[in-house]
N, C-alpha and C positions, 0 to 999 in steps of 0.2 A: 216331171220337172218343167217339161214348156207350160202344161197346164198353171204352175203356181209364177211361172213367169210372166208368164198373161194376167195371173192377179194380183201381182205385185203391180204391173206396170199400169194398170186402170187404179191401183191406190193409188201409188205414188202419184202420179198424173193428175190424179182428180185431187190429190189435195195440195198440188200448184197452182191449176186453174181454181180451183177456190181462193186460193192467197191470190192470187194476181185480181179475180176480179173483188173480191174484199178489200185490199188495201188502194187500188183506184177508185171504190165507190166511198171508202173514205175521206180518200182526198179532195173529196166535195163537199165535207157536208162538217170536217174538222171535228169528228166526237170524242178526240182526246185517247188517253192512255187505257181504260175499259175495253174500246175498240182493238186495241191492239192487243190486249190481253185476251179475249176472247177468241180470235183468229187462233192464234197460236195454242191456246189451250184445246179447240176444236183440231187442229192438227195431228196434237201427240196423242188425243185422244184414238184418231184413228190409225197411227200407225201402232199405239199399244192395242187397240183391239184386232187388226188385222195379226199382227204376233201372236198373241196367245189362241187366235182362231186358228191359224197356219203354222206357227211356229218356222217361220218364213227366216234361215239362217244368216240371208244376208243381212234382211231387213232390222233383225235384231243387233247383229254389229253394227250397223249402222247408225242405229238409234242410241247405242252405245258410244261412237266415235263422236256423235252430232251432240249431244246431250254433254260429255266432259268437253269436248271442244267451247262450248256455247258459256259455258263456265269458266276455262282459260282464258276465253277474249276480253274477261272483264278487264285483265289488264292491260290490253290493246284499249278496250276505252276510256281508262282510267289516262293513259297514252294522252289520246286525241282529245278528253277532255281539258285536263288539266296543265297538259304539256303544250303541246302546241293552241290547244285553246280557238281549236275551229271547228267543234263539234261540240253542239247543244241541247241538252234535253228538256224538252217543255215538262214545267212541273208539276206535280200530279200522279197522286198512286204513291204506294212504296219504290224506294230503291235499295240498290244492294250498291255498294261498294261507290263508284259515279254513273251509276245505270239504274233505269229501270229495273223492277223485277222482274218482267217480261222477255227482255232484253237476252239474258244469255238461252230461253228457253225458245225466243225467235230464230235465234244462228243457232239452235240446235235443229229446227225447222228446216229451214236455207241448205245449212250443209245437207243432210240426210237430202232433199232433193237432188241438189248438184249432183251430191256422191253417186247416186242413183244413173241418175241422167249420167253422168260420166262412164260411170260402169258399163251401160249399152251401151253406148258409144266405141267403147274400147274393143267390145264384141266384134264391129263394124270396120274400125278404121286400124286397129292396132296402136300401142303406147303413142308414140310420138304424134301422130293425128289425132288421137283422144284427148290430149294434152292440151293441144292446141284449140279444137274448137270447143271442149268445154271453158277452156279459159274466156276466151272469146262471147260465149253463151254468158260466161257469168259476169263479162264484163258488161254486156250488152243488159241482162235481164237486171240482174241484181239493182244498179244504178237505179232501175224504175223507182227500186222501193224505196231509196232515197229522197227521192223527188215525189213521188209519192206521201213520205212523211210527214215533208212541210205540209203540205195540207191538209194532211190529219190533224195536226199539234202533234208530232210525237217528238219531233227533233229536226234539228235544222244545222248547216253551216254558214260559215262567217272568215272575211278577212282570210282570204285563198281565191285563187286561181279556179276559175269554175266555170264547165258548160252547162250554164242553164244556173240552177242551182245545185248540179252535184258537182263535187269536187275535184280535177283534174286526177288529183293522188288517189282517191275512192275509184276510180273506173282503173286504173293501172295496177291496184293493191286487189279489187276484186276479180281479175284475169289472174292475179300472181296466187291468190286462193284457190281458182274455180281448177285451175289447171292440177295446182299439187295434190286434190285429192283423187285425181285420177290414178296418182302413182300410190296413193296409199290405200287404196281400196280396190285391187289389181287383182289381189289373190284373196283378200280379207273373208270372201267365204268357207273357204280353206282351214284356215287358221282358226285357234283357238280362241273360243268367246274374251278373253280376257283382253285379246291384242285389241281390241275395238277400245278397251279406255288407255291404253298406249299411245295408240294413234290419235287418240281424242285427246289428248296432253300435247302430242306435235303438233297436228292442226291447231287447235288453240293458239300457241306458243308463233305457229307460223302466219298467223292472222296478222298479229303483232310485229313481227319481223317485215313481211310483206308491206304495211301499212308506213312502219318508218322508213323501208329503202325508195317507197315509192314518193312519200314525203319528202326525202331530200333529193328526187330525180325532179318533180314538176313540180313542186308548192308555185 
């Protein structure tokens, strides 16, 4: 068991450090929606080959909570698009619904780390401190890839309250995410495969939730 946990944690690990330095080296060089399709498809590529290599239980509910979640947010962006109308996607490539198509399989990406990274944490600190500094972690890291975007061309905001260029409500709405899936992902190795697209219907659902109460706290 420590052994497959040690291989989990060099996946998981290396394919954030991959994202982290893929979407900054982007943000240099602006190569549009391709770039960002690529990353993400390189991602879930390795966490389905690490699975069927390992058959790794957490990692596969997880991929299962990240992948239905990443699907649910469409209507958190369909949200920030067309509702409040402070969230922009540069045009280009297919979309689905007001997104990219890349889009729900990027926040399936996102979350499976978080969750991940939460999970040991939880090892460490116990509920209430896992809580906390994953949220913290995802208010801190996540924002990157916001700020990050605009330089890509992937998408941008407008007409809000914003440090830098991310948006006041996005760093407050990505703590109120990074933290909740610590509580959903607590026992989820445990439980049966099925509860992972359960949980990927709440998180989903609470992307949404999150995004509007944090909206009407700081726009």
């Amino acid at each position: 068991m420590t052994k497959q946990l040690h291989t989990s944690d060099l996946v998981i690990g290396g394919t954030l450090f991959l994202t982290l330095l893929w979407n900054g080296t982007c943000s240099l060089f602006a190569p549009g929606w391709i770039a960002a399709s690529v990353i993400t498809g390189l991602n879930w590529l390795v966490f389905v080959v690490y699975f069927l290599a390992r058959r790794d239980r957490l990692v596969g509910r997880l991929m299962l909570l990240g992948g239905i979640a990443g699907w649910v947010e469409l209507l958190a962006d369909r949200w920030l698009v067309d509702v409040t109308r402070t969230l922009v996607y540069q045009p280009g490539g297919p979309f689905v619904v007001r997104s990219p198509l890349y889009m729900p399989f990027a926040w399936g990406v996102v979350l499976i780390q978080t969750a991940y990274v939460g999970w040991r944490i939880l090892e460490s600190l116990g509920r209430g401190g896992a809580v906390l500094l994953t949220g913290l972690l995802g208010a801190a890291t996540i924002p990157l890839y916001e700020w990050w975007a605009k330089g890509a061309m992937w998408w941008y905001y407008r007409d809000v309250r914003m440090w830098g260029v991310v948006p006041l409500y996005i760093i407050l709405g990505e703590f109120l995410i990074a933290g909740a899936l610590v509580l959903l992902v607590e026992r989820l190795e445990k439980w049966p495969w099925w509860m992972g697209l359960l949980l990927g219907v709440v998180e989903g659902l609470w992307i949404w939730i999150s995004y509007v109460v944090a909206f009407a706290l700081v726009r």
